[in-house]
C-alpha positions in Angstrom: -28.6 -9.3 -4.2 -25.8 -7.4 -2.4 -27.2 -3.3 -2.0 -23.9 -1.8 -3.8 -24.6 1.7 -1.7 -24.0 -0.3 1.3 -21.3 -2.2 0.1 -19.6 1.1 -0.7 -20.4 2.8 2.1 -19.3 -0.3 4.8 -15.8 -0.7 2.5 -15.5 3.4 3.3 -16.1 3.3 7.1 -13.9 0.0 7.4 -10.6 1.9 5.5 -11.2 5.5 6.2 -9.4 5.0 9.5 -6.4 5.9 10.9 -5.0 2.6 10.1 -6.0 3.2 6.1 -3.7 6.5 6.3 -0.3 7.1 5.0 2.2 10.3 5.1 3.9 10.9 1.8 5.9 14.0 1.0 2.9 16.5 -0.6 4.5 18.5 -4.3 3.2 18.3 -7.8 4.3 14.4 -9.3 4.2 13.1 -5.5 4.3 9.8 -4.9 0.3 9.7 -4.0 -0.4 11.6 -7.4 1.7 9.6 -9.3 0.9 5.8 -8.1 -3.1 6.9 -8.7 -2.7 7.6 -12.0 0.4 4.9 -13.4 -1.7 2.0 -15.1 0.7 -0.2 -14.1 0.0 0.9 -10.0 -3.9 1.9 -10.5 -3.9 3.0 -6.8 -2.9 -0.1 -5.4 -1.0 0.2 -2.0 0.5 -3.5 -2.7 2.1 -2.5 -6.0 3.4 1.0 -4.6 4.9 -0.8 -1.6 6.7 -3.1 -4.1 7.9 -0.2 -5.8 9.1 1.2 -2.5 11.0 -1.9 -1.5 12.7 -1.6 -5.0 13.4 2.0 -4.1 15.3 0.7 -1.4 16.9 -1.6 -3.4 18.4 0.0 -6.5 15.8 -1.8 -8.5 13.6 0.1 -11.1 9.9 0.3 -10.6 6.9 2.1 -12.5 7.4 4.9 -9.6 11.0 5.1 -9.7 11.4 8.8 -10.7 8.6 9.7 -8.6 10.5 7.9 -5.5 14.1 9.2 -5.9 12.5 12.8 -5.6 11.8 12.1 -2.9 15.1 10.7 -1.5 15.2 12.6 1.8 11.9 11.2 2.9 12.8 7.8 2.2 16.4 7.9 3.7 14.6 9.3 7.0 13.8 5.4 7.3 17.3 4.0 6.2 16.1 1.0 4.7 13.0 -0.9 3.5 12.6 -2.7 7.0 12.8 0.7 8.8 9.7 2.1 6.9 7.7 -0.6 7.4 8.3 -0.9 11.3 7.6 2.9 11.1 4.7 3.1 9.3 3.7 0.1 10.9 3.2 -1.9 7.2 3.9 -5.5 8.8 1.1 -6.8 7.8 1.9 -6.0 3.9 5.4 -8.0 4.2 7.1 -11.4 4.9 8.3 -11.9 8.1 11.8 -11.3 6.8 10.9 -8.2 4.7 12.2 -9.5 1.7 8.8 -9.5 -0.4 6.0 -7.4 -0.4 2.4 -9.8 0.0 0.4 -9.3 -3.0 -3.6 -8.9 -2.8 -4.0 -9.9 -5.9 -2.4 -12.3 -8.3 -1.0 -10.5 -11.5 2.5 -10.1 -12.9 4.0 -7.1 -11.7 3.8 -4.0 -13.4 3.3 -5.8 -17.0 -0.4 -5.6 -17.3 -3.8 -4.1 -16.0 -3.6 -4.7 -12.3 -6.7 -4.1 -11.6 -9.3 -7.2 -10.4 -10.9 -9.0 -13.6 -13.5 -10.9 -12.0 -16.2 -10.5 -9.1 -14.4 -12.9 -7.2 -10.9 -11.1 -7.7 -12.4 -8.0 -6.8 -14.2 -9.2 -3.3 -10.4 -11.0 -2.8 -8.7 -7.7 -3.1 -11.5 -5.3 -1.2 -11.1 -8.0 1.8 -7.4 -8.2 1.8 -7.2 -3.9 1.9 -10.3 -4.2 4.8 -8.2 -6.6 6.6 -4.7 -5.1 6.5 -6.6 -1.6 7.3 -8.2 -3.0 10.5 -4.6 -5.4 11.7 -2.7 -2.3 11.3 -4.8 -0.1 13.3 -5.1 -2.2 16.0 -1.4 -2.4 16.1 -0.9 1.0 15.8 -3.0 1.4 19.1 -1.7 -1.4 20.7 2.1 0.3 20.3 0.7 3.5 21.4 -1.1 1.8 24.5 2.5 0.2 25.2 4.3 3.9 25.4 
């Protein structure tokens, strides 16, 4: 029987890092406001990335008001590859930048995103924990290198 305090507390200390942290332009209907409470985001960094690389795109996404807002923030980066080399979000992309990996497997933005099953839901915990840990060693491995 798994102690669900623990497990809370352990998936806290493993993403409430440096490499679990994001800067997004701070108003009322922000981009972190609004991707929390959009059903078809719940929260999850995976689907607001997607909508970010549509962003970049021209494409619609659930967030797209929300995003073009903030145009001045995301032109800083020029394009989708130059935000994720910023923010150092590698680790949430193909190698060519052209898709945004998916922690879980549900059709964008049509239904509930959120995990169904047990199983879906330790899937998508250990995908954030991962990407979380990969990106803040990188992020101290680039700042060891300057």
């Amino acid at each position: 029987m798994v102690n669900y305090r623990h497990y809370v507390e352990s998936y806290i200390h493993a993403t409430y890092t440096m490499g679990g942290m994001i800067v997004f332009p701070k108003h009322p209907n922000s981009i972190n406001q609004v991707r929390g409470i959009n059903r078809r985001i719940c929260d999850r960094w995976d689907l607001t990335l997607e909508c970010i690389r549509r962003h970049y795109s021209d494409e619609e996404s659930p967030l797209s008001r929300c995003l073009n807002q903030d145009k001045r923030f995301f032109d800083l980066f020029v394009d989708f590859k130059g935000y994720v080399d910023f923010f150092y979000l590698n680790g949430c992309v193909t190698n060519d930048y052209s898709k945004v990996i998916m922690w879980l497997d549900t059709e964008l933005f049509v239904k509930d995103p959120l995990p169904k099953t047990v199983s879906e839901y330790e899937s998508w915990v250990e995908s954030q924990i991962s990407f979380v840990k990969d990106r803040a060693a990188l992020m101290h491995k680039n700042r060891a290198a300057t």
